[in-house]
N, C-alpha and C positions, 0 to 999 in steps of 0.2 A: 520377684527376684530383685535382689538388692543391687548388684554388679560395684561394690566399689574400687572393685582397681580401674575400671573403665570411665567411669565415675570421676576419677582424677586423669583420665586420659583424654577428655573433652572438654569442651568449653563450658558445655550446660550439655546436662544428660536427661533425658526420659524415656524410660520404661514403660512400654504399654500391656495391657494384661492382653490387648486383643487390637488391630488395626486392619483395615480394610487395604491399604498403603502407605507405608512409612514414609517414600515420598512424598505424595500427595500430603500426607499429616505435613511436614515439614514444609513444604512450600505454601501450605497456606499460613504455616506458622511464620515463615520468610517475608513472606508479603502483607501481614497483615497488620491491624493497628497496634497489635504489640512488638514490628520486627525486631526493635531496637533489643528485645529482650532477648532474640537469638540471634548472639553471636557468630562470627568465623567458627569451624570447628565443634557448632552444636548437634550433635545426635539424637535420632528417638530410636529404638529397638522393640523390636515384639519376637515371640516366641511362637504368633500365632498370626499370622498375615492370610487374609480371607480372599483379600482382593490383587497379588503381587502378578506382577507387572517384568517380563523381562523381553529379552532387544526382539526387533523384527516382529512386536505382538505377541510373544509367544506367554502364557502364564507361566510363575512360580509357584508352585503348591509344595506344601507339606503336611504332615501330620502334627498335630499339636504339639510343642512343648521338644520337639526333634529340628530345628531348624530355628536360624537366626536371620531375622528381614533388620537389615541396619541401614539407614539414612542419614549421611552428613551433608551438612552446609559450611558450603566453602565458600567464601566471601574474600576471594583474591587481591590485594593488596599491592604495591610495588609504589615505594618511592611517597608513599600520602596520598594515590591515585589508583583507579581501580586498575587490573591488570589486563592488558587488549583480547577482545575476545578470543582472535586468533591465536591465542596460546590457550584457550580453553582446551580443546584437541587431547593436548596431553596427559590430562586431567582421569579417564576411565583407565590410560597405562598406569598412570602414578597409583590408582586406587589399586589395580590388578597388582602390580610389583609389591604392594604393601601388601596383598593378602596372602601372594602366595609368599611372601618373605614368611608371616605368622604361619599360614598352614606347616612350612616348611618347618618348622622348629617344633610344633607341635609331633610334628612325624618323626624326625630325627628322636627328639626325647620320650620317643615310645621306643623306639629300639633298644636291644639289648648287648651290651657290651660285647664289641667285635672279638673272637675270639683270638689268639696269637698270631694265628695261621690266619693271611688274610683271605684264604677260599674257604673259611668255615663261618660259619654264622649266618642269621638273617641275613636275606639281599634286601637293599637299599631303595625305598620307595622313592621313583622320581617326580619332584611335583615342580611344576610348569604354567606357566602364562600361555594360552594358546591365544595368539592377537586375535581381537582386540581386549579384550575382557573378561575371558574364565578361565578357572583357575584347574589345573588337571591334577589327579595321580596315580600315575603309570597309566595315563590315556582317559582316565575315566574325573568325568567333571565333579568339582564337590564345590564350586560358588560361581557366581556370576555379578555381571556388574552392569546396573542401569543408569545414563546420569541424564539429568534432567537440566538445562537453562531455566533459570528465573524469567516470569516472566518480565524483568526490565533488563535484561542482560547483564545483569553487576554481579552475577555470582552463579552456581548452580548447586547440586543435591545430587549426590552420589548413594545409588541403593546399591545393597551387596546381599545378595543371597548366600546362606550358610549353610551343608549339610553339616548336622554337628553328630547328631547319635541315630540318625533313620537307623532302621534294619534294610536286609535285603526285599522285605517284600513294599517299605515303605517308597522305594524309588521310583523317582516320576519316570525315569527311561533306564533303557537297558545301557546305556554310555554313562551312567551318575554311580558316584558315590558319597562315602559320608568320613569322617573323620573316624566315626567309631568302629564304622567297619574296614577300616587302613590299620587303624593301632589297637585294636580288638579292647577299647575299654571305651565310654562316653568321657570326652575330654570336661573340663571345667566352660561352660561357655562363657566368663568373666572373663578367664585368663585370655581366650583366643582372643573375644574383642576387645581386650585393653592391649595385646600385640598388635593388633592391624591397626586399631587407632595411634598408638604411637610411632611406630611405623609413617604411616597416612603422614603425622605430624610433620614427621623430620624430613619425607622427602617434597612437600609441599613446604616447609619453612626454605629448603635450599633451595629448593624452583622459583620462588618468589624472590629470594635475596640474589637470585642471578637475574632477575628482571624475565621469567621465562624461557631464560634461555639455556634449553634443556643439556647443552654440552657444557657450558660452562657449571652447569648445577650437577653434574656427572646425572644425570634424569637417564640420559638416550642411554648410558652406559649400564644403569641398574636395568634397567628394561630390558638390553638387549642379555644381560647374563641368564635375567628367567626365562628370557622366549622363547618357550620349545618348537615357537612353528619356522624360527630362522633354521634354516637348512632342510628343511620338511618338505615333498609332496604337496601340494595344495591343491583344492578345487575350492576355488572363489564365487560362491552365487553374487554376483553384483547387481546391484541395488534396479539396475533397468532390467533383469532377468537373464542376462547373459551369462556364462560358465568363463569362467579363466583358470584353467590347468594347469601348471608349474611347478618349479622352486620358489620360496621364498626365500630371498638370499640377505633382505636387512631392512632397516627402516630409515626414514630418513628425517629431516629436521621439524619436520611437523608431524612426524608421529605413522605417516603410512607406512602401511608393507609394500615391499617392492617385491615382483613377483617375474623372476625371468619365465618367459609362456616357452610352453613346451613345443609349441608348434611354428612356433619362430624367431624364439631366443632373444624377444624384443622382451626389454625389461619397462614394466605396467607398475605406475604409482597407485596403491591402492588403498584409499582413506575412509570404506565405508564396503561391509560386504561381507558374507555370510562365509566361515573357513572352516572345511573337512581336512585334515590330517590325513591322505593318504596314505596306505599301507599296502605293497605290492610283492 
């Protein structure tokens, strides 16, 4: 696969016919004696991920040649100086908000012209951010996002899972879908990854030019428009095994969800933790 619109979306691109992990290729490409040769912004992609890798251990599988594993390297900048880790943090929203900004266009320009009357026609696919990092539509997951620290802390490697054209019998669970089966045709997967790469671009070049700081870069602001879990039900597995029940009512300057608890209306910073969507 050639990909070149994505191709001019990156800093340096590679296609692999097959990878075990897109990260893992990438990080050792980051770290190794050639890093200087990848760039801020360099990409590897496979259509064929053996070994993928997603949050809390969990694998990504797919069937051959139906699904997108993409790995970028971001080498954060600010001022001639690397960017402080602790704005790292923001970095899985920023990747999440660029994907679902592409999914979302991808879905929209599958519809079919709104008829006059606006209660005639296709209803509106909703696609959404579920914090921290998958991407939904109308409830059902179609990407995920894993990111990875370097090992010397100057930068990291953001993986992104893509359903692009599964069928219904190809899905890893009953809560997933695919792009092809939302717009009922297999999208171009050049065009989807040269949107989320550019995308990626612009809201990483503005986060960086604001020194990190996600309100002045309008970051928190793109964030909070996609995050369908602000206002939402939540049940939160946290990280020590605990449940936290709630609303999720926002996030705050470092990226957690805040979660007012249903059992005692105390509002819980929450920066790391497993999120169900409840539905009652």
């Amino acid at each position: 696969m050639e990909f070149p619109l994505s191709r001019d979306a990156g800093a340096r691109f590679e296609y692999l016919a097959e990878a075990g992990s897109t990260n893992d290729v990438l990080v050792a490409h980051a770290m190794g004696a050639d890093a200087a040769a990848w760039p801020d912004l360099s990409v590897v992609v496979t259509d064929n991920q053996t070994r993928g890798r997603g949050r809390l251990g969990r694998t990504w599988l797919a069937p051959t040649g139906k699904s997108l594993a993409i790995s970028v390297l971001l080498r954060p900048v600010h001022d001639g100086a690397p960017l402080a880790v602790d704005r790292f943090g923001w970095f899985p929203l920023l990747a999440g908000t660029a994907m679902t900004r592409a999914v979302r266009e991808v879905v929209d320009a599958s519809l079919p012209v709104v008829a006059a009357d606006p209660g005639e026609g296709s209803p509106v696919h909703e696609v959404t951010l579920k914090w921290p990092n998958d991407v939904l539509i109308d409830g059902y997951k179609v990407s995920g996002i894993l990111s990875e620290l370097l090992p010397d802390a100057r930068g990291l490697v953001i993986g992104t899972g893509l359903n692009v054209s599964l069928d219904e019998h190809d899905l890893p669970t009953l809560t997933s879908t695919s792009l092809m089966l939302v717009t009922g045709s297999a999208p171009d997967p050049d065009a989807v990854l040269a949107r989320y790469l550019t995308e990626l671009r612009a809201l990483t070049d503005a986060f960086l030019a604001a020194g990190g700081d996600p309100l002045r870069s309008g970051l928190l602001a793109a964030v909070r428009e996609v995050c369908g879990t602000l206002g939402a039900p939540v049940r939160v597995q946290l990280p020590g095994g605990d449940d936290l029940v709630g609303t999720a009512i926002d996030l705050d300057r470092d990226g957690r969800l805040i979660v007012e608890n249903q059992s005692n209306g105390e509002l819980v910073a929450v920066a790391a933790g497993d999120v169900t969507h409840l539905r009652y």
